[in-house]
C-alpha positions in Angstrom: 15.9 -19.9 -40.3 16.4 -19.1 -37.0 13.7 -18.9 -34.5 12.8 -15.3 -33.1 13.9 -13.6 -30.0 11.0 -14.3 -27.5 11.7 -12.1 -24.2 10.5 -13.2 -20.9 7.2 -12.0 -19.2 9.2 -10.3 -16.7 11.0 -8.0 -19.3 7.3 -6.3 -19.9 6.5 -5.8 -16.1 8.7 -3.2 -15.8 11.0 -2.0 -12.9 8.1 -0.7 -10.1 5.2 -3.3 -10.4 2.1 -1.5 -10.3 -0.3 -4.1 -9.1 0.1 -8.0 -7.4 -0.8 -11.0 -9.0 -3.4 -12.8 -6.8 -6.8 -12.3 -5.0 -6.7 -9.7 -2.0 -7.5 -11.6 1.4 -7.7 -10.6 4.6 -4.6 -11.4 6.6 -6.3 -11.7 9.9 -8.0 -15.3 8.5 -4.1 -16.8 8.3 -3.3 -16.0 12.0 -2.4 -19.0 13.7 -4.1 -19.7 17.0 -0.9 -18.8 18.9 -0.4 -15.7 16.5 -4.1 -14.3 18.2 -3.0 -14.6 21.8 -0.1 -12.3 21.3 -0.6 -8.9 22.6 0.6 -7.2 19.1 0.5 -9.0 16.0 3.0 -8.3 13.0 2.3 -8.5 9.5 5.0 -8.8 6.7 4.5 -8.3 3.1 7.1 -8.6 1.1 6.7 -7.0 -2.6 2.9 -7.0 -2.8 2.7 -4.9 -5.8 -0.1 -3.0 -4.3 -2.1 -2.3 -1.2 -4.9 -5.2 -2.0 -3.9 -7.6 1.5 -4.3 -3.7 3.3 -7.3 -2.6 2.6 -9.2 -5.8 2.3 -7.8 -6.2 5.8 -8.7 -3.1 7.6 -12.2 -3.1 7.7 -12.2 -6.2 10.0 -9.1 -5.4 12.5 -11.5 -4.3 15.5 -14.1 -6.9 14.7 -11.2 -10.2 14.3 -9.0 -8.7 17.2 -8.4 -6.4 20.0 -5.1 -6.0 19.6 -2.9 -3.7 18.0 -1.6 -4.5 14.2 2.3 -3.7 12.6 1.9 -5.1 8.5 4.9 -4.2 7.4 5.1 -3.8 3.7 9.1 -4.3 2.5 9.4 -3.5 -1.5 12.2 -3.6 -3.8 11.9 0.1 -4.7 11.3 3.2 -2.6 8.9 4.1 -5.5 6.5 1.3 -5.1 6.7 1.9 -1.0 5.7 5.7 -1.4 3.2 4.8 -3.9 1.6 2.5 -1.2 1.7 4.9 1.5 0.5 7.3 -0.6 -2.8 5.4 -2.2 -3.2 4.2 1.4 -3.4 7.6 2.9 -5.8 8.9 0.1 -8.4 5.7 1.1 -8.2 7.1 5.0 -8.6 10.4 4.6 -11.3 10.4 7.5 -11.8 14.8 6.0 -13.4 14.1 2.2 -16.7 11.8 2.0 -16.7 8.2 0.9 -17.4 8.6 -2.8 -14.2 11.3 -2.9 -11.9 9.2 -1.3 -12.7 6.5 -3.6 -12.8 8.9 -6.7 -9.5 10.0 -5.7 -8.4 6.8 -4.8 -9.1 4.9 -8.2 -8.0 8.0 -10.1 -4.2 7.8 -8.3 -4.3 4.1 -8.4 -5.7 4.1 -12.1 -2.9 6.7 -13.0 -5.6 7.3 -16.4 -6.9 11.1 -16.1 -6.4 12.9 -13.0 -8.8 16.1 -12.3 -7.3 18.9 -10.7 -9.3 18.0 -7.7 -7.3 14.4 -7.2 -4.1 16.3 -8.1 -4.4 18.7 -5.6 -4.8 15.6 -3.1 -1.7 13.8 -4.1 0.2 16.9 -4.3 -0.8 17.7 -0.5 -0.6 13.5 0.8 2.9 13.1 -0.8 3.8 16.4 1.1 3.0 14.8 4.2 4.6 11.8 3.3 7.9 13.5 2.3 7.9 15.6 5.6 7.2 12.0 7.6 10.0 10.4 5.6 12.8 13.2 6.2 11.6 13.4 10.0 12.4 9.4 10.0 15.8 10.5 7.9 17.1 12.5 10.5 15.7 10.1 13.5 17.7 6.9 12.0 14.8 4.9 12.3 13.0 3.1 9.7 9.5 3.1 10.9 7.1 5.3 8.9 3.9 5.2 10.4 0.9 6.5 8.0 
């Protein structure tokens, strides 16, 4: 008899991962000493799944350093990159309270039931982020600011 077909984990992760696979840290703790004294510091992520490292990182930029901060985020799919600017621009939104940008926030990142309310909001941020990424289209460069 011969043995079943087993498939390898990465066959049920699918083609756009969704979420990364450790704990979120801040990224500021991992600067080298040399790495503070520069007068811009720049970040690489490559394929974090989501926007963990980003936002547990954020909330501590102007009390680690003075300086101005570049993460770059480089992902195998333009899907997963729009999703992060996308949750990441819903967590900022400096216009709705706290408790709506996080109700909006963990309904997008969730992707369970979305209310018209948090629809609304993804259907006006993913405007902004389609009229940011055609501007950079016709520029030639490849820096998106959000």
């Amino acid at each position: 008899m011969a043995a079943p077909y087993v498939q390898p984990v990465s066959a049920g992760m699918g083609e756009h991962p969704m979420w990364g696979y450790s704990p979120a840290f801040n990224l500021l703790d991992y600067l080298t000493d040399e790495a503070k004294e520069k007068e811009e510091i720049n970040v690489l992520l490559a394929s974090p799944g989501d926007l963990r490292h980003v936002l547990a990182t954020v909330p501590h930029i102007n009390k680690s350093i003075k300086k101005k901060l570049n993460i770059y985020i480089w992902e195998d799919t333009m899907e997963c990159l729009v999703r992060h600017m996308l949750l990441y621009k819903l967590a900022t939104d400096q216009t709705a309270s706290i408790e709506a940008r996080l109700q909006t926030f963990l309904e997008a990142y969730g992707n369970v039931v979305i209310h018209k309310k948090t629809s609304d909001a993804i259907q006006s941020t993913a405007q902004c982020i389609y009229k940011e990424m055609a501007k950079v289209m016709i520029q030639g460069t490849h820096n998106i600011q959000i």
